[in-house]
DSSP file (Angstrom, degrees, kcal/mol; ACC not computed):
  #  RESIDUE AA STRUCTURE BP1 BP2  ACC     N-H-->O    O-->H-N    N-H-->O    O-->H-N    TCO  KAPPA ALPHA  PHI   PSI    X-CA   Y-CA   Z-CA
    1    1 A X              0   0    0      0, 0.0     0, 0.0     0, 0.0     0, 0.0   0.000 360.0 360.0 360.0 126.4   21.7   13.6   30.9
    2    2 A X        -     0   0    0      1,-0.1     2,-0.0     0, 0.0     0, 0.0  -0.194 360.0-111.6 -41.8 135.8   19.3   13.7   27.8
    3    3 A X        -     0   0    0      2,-0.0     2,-0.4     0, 0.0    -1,-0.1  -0.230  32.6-147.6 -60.0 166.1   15.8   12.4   28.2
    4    4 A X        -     0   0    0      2,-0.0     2,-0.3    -2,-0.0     0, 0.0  -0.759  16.3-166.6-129.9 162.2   15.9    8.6   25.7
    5    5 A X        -     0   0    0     -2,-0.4     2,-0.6     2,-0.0    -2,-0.0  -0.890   6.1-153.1-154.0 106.8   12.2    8.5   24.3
    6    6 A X        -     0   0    0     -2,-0.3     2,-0.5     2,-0.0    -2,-0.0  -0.898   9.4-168.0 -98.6 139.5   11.7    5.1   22.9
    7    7 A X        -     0   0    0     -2,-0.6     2,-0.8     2,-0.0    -2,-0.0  -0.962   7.3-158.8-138.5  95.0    8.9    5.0   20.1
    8    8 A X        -     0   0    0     -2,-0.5     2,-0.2     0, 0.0    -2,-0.0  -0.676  24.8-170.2-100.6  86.1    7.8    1.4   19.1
    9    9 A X        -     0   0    0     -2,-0.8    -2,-0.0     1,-0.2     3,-0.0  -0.457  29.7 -94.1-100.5 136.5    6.3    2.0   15.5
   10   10 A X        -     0   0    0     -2,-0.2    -1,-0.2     2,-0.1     8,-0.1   0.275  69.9 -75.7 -15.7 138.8    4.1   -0.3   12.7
   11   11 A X        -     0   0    0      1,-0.1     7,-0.4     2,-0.1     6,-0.1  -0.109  41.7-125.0 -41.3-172.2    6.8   -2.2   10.1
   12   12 A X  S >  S+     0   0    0      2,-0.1     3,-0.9     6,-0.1    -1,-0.1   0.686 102.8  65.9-110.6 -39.2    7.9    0.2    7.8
   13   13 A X  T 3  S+     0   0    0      1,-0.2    -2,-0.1     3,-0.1    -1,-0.1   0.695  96.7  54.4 -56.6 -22.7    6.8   -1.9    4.8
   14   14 A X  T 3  S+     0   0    0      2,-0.0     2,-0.3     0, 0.0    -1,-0.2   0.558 114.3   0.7-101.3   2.5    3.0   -1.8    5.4
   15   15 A X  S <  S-     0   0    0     -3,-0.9     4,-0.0    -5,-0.1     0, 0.0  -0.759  70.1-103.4-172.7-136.3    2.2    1.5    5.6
   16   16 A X  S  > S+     0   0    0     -2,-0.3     4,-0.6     2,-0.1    -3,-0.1   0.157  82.6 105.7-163.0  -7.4    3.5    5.1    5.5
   17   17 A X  H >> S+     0   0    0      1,-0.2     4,-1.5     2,-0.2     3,-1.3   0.973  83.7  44.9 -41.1 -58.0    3.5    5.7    9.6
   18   18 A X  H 3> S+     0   0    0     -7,-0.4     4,-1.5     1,-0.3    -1,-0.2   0.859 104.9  53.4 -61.2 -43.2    7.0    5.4   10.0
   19   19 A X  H 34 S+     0   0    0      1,-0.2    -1,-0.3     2,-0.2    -2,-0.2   0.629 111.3  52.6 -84.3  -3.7    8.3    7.5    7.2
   20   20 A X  H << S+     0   0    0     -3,-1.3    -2,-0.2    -4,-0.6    -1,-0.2   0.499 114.5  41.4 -46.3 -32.9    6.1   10.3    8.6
   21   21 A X  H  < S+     0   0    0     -4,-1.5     3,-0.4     2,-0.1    -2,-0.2   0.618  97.4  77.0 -72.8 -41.6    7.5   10.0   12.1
   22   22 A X  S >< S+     0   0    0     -4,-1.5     3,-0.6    -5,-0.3    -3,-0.1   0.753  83.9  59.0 -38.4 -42.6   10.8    9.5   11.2
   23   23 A X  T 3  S+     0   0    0      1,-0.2    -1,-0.2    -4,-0.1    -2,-0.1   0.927  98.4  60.6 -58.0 -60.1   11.7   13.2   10.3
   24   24 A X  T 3  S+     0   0    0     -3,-0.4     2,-0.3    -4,-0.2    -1,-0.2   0.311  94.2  98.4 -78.8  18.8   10.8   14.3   13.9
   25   25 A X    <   -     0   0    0     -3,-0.6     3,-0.1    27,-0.3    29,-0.1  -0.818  68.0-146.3-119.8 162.2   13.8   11.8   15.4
   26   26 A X  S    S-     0   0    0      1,-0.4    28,-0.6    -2,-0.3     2,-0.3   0.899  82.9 -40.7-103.6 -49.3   17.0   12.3   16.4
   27   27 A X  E     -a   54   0A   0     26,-0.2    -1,-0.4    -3,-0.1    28,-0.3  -0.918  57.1-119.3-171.2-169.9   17.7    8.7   15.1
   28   28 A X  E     -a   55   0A   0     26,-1.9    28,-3.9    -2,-0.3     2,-0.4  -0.398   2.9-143.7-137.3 162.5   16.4    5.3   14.8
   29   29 A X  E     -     0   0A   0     26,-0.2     2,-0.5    27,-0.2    29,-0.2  -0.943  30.8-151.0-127.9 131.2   17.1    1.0   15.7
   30   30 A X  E     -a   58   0A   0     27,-1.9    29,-1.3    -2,-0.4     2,-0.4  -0.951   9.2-150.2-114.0 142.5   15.9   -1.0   12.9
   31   31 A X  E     -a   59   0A   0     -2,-0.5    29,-0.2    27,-0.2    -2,-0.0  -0.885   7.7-162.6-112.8 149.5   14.7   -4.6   13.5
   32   32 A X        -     0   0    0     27,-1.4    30,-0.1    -2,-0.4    10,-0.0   0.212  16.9-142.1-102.1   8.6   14.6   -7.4   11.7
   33   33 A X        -     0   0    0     28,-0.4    29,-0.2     1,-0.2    28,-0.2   0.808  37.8-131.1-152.6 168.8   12.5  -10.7   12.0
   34   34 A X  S    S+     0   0    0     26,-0.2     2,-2.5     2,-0.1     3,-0.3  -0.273  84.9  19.8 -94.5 175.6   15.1  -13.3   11.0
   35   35 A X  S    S+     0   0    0      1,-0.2     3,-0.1    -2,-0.1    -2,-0.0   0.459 126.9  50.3  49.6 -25.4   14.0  -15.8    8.5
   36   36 A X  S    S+     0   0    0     -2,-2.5     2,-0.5     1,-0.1    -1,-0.2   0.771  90.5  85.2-119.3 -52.9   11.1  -13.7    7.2
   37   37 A X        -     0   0    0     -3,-0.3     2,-0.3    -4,-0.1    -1,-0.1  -0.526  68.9-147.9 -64.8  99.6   13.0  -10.4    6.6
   38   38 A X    >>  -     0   0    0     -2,-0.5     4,-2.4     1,-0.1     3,-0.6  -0.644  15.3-132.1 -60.7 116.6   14.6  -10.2    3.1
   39   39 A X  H 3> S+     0   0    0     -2,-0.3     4,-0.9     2,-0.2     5,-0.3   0.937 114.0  61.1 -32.0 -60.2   17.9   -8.2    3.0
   40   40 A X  H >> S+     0   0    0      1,-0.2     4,-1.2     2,-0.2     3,-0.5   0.844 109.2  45.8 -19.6 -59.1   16.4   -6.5   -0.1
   41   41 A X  H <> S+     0   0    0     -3,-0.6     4,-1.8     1,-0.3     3,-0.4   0.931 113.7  44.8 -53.7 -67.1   13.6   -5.4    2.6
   42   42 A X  H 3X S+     0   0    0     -4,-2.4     4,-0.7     1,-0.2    -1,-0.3   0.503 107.1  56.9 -81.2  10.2   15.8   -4.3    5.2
   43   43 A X  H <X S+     0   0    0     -4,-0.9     4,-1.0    -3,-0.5    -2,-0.2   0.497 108.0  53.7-106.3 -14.7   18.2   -2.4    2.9
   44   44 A X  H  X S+     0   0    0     -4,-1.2     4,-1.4    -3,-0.4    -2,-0.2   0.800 107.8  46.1  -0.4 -95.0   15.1   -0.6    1.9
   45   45 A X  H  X S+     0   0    0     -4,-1.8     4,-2.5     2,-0.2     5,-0.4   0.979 113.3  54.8 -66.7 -71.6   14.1    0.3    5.4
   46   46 A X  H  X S+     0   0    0     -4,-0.7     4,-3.2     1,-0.3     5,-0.2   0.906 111.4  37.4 -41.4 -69.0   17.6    1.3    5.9
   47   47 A X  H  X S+     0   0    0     -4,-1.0     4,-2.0     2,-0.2     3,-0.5   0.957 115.1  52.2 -49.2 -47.5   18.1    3.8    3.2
   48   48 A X  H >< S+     0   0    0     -4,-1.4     3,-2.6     1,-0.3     4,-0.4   0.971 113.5  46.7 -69.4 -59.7   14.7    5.3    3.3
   49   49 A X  H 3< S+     0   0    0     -4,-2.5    -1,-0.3     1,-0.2    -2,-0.2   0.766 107.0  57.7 -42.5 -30.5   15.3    5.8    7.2
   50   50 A X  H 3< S+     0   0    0     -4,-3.2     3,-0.3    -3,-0.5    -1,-0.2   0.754  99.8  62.5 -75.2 -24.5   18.9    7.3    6.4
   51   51 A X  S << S+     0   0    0     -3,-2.6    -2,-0.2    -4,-2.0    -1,-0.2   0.482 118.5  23.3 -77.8  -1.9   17.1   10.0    4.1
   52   52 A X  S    S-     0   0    0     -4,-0.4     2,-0.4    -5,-0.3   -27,-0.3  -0.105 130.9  -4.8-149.6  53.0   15.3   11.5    6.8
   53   53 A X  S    S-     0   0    0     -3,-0.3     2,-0.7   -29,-0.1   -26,-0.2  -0.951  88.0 -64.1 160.7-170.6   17.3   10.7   10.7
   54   54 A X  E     -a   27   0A   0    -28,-0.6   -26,-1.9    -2,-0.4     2,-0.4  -0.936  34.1-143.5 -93.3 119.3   20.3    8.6   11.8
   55   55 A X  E     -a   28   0A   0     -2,-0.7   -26,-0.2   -28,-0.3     3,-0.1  -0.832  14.0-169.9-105.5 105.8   20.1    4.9   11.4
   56   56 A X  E     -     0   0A   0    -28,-3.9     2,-0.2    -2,-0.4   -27,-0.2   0.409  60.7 -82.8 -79.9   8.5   22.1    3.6   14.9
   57   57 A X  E     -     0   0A   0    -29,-0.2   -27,-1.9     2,-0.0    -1,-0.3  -0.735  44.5 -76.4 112.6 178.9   22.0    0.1   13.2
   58   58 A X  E     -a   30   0A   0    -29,-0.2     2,-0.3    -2,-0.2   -27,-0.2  -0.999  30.6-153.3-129.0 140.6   19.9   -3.0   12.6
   59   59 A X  E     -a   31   0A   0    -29,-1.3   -27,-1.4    -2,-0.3     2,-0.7  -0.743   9.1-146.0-107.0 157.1   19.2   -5.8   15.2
   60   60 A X        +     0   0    0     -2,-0.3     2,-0.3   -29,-0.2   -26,-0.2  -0.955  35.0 152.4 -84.8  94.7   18.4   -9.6   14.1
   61   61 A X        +     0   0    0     -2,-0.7   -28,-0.4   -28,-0.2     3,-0.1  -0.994  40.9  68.0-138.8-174.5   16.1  -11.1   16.2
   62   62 A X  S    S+     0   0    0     -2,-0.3    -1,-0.1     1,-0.3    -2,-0.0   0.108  70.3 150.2 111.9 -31.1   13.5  -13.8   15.8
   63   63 A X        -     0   0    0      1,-0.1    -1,-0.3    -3,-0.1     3,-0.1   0.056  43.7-123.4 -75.9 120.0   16.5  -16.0   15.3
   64   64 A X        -     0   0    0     -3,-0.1    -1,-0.1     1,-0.1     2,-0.1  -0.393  41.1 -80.5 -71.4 168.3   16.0  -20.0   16.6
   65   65 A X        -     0   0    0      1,-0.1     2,-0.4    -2,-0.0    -1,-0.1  -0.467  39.5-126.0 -82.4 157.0   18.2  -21.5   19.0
   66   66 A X        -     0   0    0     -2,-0.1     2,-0.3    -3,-0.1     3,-0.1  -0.867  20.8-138.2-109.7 103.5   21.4  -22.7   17.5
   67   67 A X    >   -     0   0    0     -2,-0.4     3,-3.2     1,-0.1     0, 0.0  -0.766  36.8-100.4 -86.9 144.5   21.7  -26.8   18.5
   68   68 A X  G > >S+     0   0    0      1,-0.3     3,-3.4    -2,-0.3     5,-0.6   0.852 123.9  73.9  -4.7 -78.6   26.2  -27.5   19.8
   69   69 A X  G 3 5S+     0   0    0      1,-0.3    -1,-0.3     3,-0.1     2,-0.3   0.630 105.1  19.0 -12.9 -66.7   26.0  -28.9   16.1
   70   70 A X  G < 5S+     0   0    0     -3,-3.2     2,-0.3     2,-0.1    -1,-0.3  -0.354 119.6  63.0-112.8  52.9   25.9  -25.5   14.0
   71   71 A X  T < 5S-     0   0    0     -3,-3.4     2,-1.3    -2,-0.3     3,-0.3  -0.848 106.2 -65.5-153.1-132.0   27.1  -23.1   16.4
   72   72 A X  T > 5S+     0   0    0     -2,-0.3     3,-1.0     1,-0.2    -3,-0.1   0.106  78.1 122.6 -87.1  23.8   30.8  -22.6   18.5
   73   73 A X  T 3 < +     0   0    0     -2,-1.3     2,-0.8    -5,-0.6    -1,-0.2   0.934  69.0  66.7 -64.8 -52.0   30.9  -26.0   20.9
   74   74 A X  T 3         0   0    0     -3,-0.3    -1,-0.3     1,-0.3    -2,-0.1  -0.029 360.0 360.0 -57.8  -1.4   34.0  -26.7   19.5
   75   75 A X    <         0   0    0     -3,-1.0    -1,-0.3    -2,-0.8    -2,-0.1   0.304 360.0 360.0 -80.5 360.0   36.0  -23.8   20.8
């Protein structure tokens, strides 16, 4: 079984860490802050991460609780 290395790095948007690190990975999780995070922003992140590793996806979180009202009670 492969060693997993998890690497918890600076946004990508303030500074230049990440896109220096990036190269030396086998590929990458992108996060997202809900609310705060522009798509613009994270499609960005995405490409620029896609020129230099594997982008496994992007998670959402940050996300407020959902009240019965706006989410699935109803099925």
């Amino acid at each position: 079984m492969p060693d997993i290395v998890i690497f918890d790095l600076p946004p990508m948007l303030a500074g230049d860490d990440v896109m220096a690190f990036a190269g030396q990975l086998d590929c990458v999780l992108l996060l997202a802050a809900a609310e705060t995070t522009k798509a613009k922003e994270v499609d960005v992140c995405e490409r620029n991460l896609a020129s230099q590793t594997n982008v496994l996806g992007v998670v959402l979180n940050k996300c407020r609780y959902m009240d019965d009202v706006e989410g699935y009670s109803n099925y």
